[in-house]
Structure formats: C-alpha cells, structure tokens
C-alpha positions in Angstrom: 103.6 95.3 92.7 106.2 93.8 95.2 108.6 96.8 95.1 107.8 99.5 97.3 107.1 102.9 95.5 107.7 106.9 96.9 104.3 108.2 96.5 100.6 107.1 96.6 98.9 110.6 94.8 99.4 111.4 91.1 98.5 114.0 88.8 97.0 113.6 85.1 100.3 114.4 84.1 101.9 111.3 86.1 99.0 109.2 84.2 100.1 110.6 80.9 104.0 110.3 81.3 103.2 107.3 82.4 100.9 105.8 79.6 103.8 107.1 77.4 106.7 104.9 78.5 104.3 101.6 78.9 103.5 102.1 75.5 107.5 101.9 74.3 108.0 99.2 76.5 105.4 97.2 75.2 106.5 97.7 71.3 110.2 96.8 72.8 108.9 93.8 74.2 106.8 93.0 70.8 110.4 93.4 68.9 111.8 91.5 71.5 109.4 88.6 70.6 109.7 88.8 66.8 113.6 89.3 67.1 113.6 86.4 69.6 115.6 87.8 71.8 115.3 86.6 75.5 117.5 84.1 77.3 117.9 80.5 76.3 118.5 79.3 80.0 116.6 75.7 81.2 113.4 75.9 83.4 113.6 77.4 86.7 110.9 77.1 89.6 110.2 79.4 92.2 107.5 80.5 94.5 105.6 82.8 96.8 103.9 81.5 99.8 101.7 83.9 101.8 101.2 83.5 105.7 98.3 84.6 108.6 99.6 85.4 111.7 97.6 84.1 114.8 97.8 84.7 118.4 97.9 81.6 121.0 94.2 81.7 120.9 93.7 81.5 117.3 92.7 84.8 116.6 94.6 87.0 113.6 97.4 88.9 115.6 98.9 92.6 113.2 102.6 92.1 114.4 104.4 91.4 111.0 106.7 94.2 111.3 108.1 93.1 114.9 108.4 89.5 113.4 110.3 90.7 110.4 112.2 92.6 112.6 113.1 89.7 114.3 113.6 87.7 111.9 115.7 89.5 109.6 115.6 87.3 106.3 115.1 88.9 103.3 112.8 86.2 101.8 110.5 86.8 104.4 108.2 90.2 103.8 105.4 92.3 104.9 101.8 91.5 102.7 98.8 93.9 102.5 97.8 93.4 106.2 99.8 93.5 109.8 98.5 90.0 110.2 100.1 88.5 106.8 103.6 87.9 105.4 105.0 86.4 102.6 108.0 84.0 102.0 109.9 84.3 98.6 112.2 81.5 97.5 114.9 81.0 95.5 114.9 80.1 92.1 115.9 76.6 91.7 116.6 74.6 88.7 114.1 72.2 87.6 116.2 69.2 87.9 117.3 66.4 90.6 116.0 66.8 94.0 114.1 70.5 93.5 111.2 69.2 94.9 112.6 68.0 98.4 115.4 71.1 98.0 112.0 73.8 98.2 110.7 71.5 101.1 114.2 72.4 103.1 114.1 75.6 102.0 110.5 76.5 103.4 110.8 74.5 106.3 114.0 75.8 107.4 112.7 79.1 107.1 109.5 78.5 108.4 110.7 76.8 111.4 113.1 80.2 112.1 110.1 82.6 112.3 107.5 80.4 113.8 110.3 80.1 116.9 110.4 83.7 117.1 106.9 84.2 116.5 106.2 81.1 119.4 108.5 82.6 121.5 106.1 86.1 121.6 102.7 84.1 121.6 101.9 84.2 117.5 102.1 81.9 115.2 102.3 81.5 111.2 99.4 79.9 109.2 99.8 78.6 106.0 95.9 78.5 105.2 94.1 80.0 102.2 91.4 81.6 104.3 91.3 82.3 108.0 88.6 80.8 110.0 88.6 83.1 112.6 89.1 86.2 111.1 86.1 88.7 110.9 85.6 91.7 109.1 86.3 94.1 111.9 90.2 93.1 111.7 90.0 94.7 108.3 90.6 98.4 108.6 93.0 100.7 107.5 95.0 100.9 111.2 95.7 97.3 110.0 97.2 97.9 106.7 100.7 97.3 106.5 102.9 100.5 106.6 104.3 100.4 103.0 103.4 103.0 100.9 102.0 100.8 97.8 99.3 99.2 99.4 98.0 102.3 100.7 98.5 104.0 96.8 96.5 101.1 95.5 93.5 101.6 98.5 93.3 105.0 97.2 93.6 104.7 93.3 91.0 101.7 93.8 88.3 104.0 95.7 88.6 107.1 93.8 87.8 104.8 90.6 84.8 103.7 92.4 83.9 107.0 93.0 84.0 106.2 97.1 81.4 103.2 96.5 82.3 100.2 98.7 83.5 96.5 97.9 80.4 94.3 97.8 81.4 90.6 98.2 78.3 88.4 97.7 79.1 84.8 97.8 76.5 81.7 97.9 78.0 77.9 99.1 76.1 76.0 102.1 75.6 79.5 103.4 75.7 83.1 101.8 78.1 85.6 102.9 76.9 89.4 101.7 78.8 92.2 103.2 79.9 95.8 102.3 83.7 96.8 103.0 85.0 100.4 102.4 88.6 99.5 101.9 91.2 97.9 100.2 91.8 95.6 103.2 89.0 92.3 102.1 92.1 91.5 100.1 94.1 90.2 103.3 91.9 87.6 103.7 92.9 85.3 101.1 96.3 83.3 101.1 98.0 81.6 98.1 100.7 79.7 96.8 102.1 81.1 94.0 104.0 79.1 91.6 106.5 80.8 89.0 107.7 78.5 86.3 110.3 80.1 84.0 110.1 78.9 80.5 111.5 79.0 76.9 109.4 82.0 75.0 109.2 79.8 71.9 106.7 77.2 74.2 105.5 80.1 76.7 102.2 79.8 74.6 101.8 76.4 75.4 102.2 76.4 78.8 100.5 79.6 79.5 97.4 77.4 77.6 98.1 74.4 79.8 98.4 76.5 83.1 94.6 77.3 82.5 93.1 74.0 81.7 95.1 72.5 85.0 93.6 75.2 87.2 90.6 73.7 87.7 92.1 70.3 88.9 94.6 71.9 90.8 92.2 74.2 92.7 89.9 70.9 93.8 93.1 69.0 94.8 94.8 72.4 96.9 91.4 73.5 98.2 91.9 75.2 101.5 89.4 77.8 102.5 85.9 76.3 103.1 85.0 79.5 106.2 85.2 82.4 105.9 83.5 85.4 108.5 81.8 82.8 109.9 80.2 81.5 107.7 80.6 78.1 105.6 81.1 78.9 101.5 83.2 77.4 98.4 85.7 74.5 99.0 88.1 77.2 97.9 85.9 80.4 99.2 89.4 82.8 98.1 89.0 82.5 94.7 85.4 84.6 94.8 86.4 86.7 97.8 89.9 87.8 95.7 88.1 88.6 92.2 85.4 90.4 94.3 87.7 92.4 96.8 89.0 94.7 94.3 85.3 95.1 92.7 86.7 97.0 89.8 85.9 96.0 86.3 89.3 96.8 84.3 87.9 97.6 80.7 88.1 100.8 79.3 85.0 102.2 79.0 85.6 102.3 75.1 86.1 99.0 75.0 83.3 96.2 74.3 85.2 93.7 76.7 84.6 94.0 80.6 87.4 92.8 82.0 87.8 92.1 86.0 91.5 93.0 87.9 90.8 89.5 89.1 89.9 86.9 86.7 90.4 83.6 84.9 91.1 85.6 81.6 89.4 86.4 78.4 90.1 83.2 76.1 93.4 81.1 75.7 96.4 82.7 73.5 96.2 82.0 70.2 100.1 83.1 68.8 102.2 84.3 71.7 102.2 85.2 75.1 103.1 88.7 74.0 99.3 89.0 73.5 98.8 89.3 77.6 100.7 92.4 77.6 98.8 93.7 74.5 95.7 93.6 76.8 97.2 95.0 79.7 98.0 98.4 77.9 94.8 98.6 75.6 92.0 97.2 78.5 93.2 97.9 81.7 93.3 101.4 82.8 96.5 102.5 84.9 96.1 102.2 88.9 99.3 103.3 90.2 101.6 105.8 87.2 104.9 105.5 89.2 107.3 106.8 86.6 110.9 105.2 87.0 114.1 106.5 85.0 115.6 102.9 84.4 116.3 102.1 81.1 113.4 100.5 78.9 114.7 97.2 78.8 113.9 96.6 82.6 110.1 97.0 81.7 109.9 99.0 84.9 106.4 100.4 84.0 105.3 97.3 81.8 106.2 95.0 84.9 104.1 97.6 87.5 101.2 97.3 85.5 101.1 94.4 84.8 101.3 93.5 88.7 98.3 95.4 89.4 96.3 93.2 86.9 95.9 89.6 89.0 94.9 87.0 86.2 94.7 83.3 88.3 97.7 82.6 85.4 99.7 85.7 84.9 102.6 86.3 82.7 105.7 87.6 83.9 108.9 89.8 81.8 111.9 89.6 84.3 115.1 91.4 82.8 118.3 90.1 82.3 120.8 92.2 82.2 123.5 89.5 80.0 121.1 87.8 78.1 118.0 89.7 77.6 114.7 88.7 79.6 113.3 85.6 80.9 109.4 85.1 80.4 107.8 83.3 83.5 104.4 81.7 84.3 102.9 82.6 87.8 100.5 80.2 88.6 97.8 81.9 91.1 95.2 79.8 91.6 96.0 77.3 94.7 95.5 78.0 98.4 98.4 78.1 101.0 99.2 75.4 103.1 98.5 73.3 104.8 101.7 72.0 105.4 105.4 72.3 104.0 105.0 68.5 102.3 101.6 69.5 101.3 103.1 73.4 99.5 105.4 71.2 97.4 103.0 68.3 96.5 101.0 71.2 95.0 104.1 72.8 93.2 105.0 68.9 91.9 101.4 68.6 90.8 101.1 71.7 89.0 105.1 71.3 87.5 103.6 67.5 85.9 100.6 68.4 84.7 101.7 71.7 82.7 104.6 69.6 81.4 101.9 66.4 80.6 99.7 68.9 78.7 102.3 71.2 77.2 103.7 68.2 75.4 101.0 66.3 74.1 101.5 66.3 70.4 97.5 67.9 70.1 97.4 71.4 71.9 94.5 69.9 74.6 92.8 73.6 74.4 91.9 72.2 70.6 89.8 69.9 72.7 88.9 71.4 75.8 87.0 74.6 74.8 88.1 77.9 77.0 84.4 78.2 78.6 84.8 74.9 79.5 88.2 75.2 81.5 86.7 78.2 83.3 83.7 76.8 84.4 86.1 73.6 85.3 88.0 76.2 88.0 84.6 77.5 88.9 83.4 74.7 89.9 86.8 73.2 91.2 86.5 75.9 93.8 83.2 75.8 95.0 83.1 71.6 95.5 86.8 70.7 95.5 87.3 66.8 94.9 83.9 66.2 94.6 83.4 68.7 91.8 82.3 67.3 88.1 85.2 68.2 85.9 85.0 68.0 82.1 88.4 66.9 80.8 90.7 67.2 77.6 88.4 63.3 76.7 85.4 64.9 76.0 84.5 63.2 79.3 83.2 64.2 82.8 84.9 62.9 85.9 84.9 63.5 89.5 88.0 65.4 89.9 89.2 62.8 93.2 89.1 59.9 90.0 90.3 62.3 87.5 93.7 62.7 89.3 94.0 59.4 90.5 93.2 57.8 86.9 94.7 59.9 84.6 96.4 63.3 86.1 98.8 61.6 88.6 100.3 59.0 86.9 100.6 61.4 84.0 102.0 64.4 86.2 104.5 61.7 87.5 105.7 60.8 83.7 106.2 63.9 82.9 108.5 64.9 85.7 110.1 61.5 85.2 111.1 62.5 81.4 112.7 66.0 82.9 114.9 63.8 84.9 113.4 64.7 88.6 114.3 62.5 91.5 112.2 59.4 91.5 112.1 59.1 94.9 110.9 63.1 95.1 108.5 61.9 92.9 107.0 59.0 94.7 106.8 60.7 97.9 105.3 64.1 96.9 103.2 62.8 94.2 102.3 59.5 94.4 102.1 59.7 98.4 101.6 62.6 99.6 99.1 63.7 96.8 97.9 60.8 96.5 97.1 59.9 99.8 95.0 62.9 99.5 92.8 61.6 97.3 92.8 58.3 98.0 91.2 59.3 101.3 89.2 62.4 99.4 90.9 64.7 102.5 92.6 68.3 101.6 92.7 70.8 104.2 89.4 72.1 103.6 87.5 68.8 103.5 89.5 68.5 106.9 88.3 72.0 108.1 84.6 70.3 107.5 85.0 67.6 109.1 86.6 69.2 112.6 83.9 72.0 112.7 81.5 69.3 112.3 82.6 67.3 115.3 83.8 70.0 117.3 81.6 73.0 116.3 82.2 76.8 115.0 84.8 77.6 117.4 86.5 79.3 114.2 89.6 80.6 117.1 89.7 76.7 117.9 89.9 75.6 114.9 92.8 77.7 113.7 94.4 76.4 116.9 93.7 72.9 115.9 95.0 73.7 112.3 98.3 75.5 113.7 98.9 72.5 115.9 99.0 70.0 113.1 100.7 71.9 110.5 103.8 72.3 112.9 103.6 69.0 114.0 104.2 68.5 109.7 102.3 65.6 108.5 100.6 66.0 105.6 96.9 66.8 105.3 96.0 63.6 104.8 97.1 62.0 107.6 95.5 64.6 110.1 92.4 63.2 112.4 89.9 65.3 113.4 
C-alpha cells in the first residue's frame, strides 16, 4: 500500500487478471521457500513512524502537502489524512550503535520539519491518538490527494454495500459513533518496526513478535482519549481494527477473518503460510495489475498491504540475491518522544531475540488465546494490566518487564553485539525509568487531564511542548 497506484475503479475483469498473477506469485514464493532461495544477508532494522499535525492551538491542522513541500525529504510522506505524515528510515544494520544512530536519524529529521512547520504555526505530534481531534475533521475534503487512499475508501464501501463504520468502544467511558468514510483510520498513529530476518528462523520470530505484543503495547501505550472521551490505555488498537469494519473471509470460508487483527493462531511450519491466507481468505480490495516481472511480488506485496495483521509479514525483492523476508511489527503507539520511539524499537529488538532463542519455542507454553487476550488486555490497562506469561504465571506487566523482560531484552541485545552504553540508556533508563515510575505517555495524558481538565486542544499543546523540549516520558510533570 505505500506506492501510489493510477486508478481507484476496476472492472471484474481487473479482479480476475488480477487473482491470476497473485496466484503465480504465491506458488513462486512457495518454491522460493522450499528451494531456499532468499538472501543470506545479517538482520537489518528499520521503521515507520507516523505523525499528527497541530496548529498553535492544539487543534489538528490538514497542511501536509505544504509541509512536504517544504520540506523536501524523501523519507518524509503524505498518510491517509491532510493532518498526518509519515517518516521512513533507513535500513540500518543491527549492530554497534543502531539504536542511538535511529535516534539521530529521527531527530535530525524531525527537528527539520517541525522548524518549517513552527515557522507557519503547526507542529508535528508523535502521539498514538489525538486528544483533540473530533470526528468532524474526518471527511473526505480532508483525505490526502493520492489516489490509493481514495481507491481503498471506495473498494471498502461498495463491499459494505454503502453501510457505515460503527466504532463501539467501552473503557472509563464508551465511545459509539457512525462514520461514512474511510477517514476514522487517520486517527490512529503507530510506530512500525520492520526487522529483517533469516527465512530459516522467520517462523520463530514471526511466533515471538505475537507473544511480545502484549507487553510491548502496555509499555508503548499512548492513546488513552479519543473524541472526547476517555477509553483503552492504547484506545488505537480498537479504533484501527474497527475503522475498516470489514470482515476479510470469503464467504465460503468457515474462518471470519478481520482486515485488522491479531491473527488466526501462531505458524506452525513457515511463514510462507501468511501469504497462503492472504490469497485463499482475504478477498482483493484494490486489483492494480503491474507488468513487472513475478519475482518482484508486485501483486503478492499489494495485497498483502491491504491486509493489516498487528504482526505482518513482509517479501521485499532483491534484485542480486533473491528476496529478503521482513517482520513488521504494528502494534505500538507513536511517540512520545525521539528517546522514547527507540526505547520501544530496543524493547521490541530484545525481547523477539530473548524469545526467539530460547531453546523451547515459548508458544509451546503460552497458548495463542492466551497471547491475544494478553494484547487485549495490554491495551485497554497498559502497565497495570494482568499479563499471563511464557511461566505459566500472571504478572502485572509494570513487574513483568522490570523482573524478567528487561534484563532479558538487554541480554539478548548484549549477545548480538549492540553498544552497551545504547543499551543502558534506552533500555535500562529510559525504559526503565518508565516503569519504575509506572509513567508512559498515556498514564501521563491521565494524569494532566486530571489536574488540568478536558481542554483536549491544551493538552495537545502541553504534549507538543514536552516532546520538543525531548525528555523522555518519564521525566515529564504534569
């Protein structure tokens, strides 16, 4: 989905010619499995961080394409709405001083468009949810101008047969609205982490990816408000998988599968078995046909970017050695602050490579049900939530890190020869500080709307004030 495409109406025909070549693509990429052939190259880390844009007064501001404009860096890119963008980084070796590299590279590039934006009154938010955005700001005359987003609107609605998105969510308060568009995406924010890795342990970590989500979403939480109203610790998680409001199984299948969803079960052979699922239980949204060879996966990779599991499989081509096979990692908020991003990305890097190693596959001891209803619950209490764990014990997931994840996450990173001192300040302070003093950014957002009231426009302010300021989320008063 992040290339742009030349059309946004098909015919059955398009659907057809389509389903044809996704088909060949995915037996190519079964032989490519069997045959073993993608690229041998070490682990590589990379990520996509996704922005709000505010005005001086807090409120969501639709000027992405001026700011682009002005900025003129091609990591830097339009999202769904006017009022979001989206940094890309570079792929980086995981190795040395990655962590405190990504840091430079997101400040440096933050700091460039937040003077640009400054300079015209706006400002960038790295926050999973924004307080002060209502449900008026999300129309169609605020959709950016790129023709994909307004193909997927329309494929979406004419498979709802016109009905609109219902998002019914129950935390402190209950939220229950009716939206007619595509545009209830744009409200939710994320980090996305993409871990390249060998194919012969993509398995494994694919496995691993989903039993850390749930810790990872309770230590990133970010998005307690959201149209007023107070919700889930991490309130994106139910307003993504409800925003597209399509169930994805065919209807001659005996699965229902969401777009948007923590997946079926863990994979039991290969990763090759996410693709499987793709072509046989997920109808086709957008049948762009492409006339590039088959081993680019051009229609295999479309699809399979219109299906948004919290851990989704990626094929990226290689034109000298093959493909890579990457693991995007969906489930944390944005934000709140550079140190904070990368903490997150550290967390996530040592506890996939803590669990992918151990010599017992942990999902032999964690069942799947109970690493969903882990992320489930992750979300709606954050650190407080009760987390069963790979011990066949419960734990508060505030303990759980500082007990057992942490120090684990840190050896694990240790072992692939990451800077200790990267590692003692992103992990063991910056995270940890965070949990030692039970504060991420939406336990923060709490606690200021608490002592200040809901002056959501305020608190953005607040928010956007301390996260260019830059220290961490933990140290923040209120």
């Amino acid at each position: 989905m992040g290339g742009e495409i030349p059309q946004c109406r098909f015919s059955p025909e398009d659907f057809a010619r389509f389903e044809t070549r996704l088909r060949a693509e995915t037996a190519a990429l079964r032989s490519y499995f069997d045959r073993g052939a993608f690229s041998a190259e070490g682990e590589s880390i990379g990520f996509e961080l996704e922005f709000s844009l505010i005005d001086d007064g807090g409120h969501p501001t639709p000027r992405n394409q001026e700011l682009l404009a002005r900025v003129e860096d091609p990591h830097l890119v339009a999202e769904l709405s006017r009022f979001n963008l989206e940094m890309n980084s570079d792929p980086h070796d995981l190795r040395g001083k990655v962590l405190s590299i990504m840091e430079g590279e997101l400040r440096r590039l933050l700091g460039l468009a937040e003077a640009r934006a400054s300079a015209r009154h706006c400002h960038l938010l790295m926050i999973g949810t924004l307080p002060s955005l209502s449900a008026s700001d999300l129309h169609l005359g605020n959709i950016s101008p790129l023709m994909r987003y307004r193909a997927l609107n329309e494929r979406l609605l004419e498979l709802r047969q016109g009905r609109p998105f219902r998002i019914a969510i129950q935390g402190p308060e209950r939220l229950d609205l009716e939206h007619r568009d595509v545009m209830l995406e744009a409200a939710a924010t994320s980090l996305q982490v993409h871990l390249q890795v060998d194919h012969r342990r993509a398995r494994r970590f694919f496995n691993a990816s989903m039993i850390a989500s749930g810790p990872l979403v309770a230590l990133a939480a970010n998005s307690p408000f959201l149209f007023g109203k107070e919700l889930w610790d991490e309130t994106r998680i139910p307003l993504f998988e409800q925003a597209t409001g399509l169930d994805g199984g065919r209807a001659d299948s005996p699965d229902h599968l969401a777009r948007v969803s923590f997946g079926g079960g863990y994979l039991k052979d290969s990763i090759l078995e996410c693709f499987e699922e793709n072509l046989e239980r997920y109808p086709v949204l957008l049948p762009v046909l492409s006339g590039a060879p088959e081993s680019e996966w051009s229609h295999l990779r479309l699809h399979n970017g219109t299906i948004w599991r919290w851990n989704r499989p990626l094929v990226v081509p290689d034109p000298e050695q093959g493909a890579h096979i990457r693991i995007e990692h969906r489930a944390m908020a944005a934000g709140p602050t550079p140190a904070d991003v990368v903490a997150n990305i550290a967390a996530y890097l040592g506890l996939v490579h803590h669990l992918e190693s151990l010599p017992e596959p942990p999902e032999e001891s964690l069942p799947f049900e109970a690493a969903k209803e882990n992320f489930y619950r992750a979300a709606r209490e954050g650190l407080a939530a009760e987390l069963q764990w790979i011990d066949g014990q419960k734990h508060r997931a505030s303990e759980l890190w500082r007990e057992q994840l942490l120090p684990a996450s840190v050896e694990a990173l240790q072992a692939l020869d990451l800077d200790e001192d990267d590692l003692e300040h992103y992990l063991n302070r910056v995270a940890g500080e965070r949990l030692q003093g039970g504060q991420n950014g939406a336990q923060w957002q709490r606690e200021w709307v608490a002592a200040h009231g809901r002056n959501f426009a305020r608190l953005a302010r607040a928010y956007a004030d301390r996260q260019i300021q830059g220290s961490p989320v933990a140290e923040w008063k209120v």
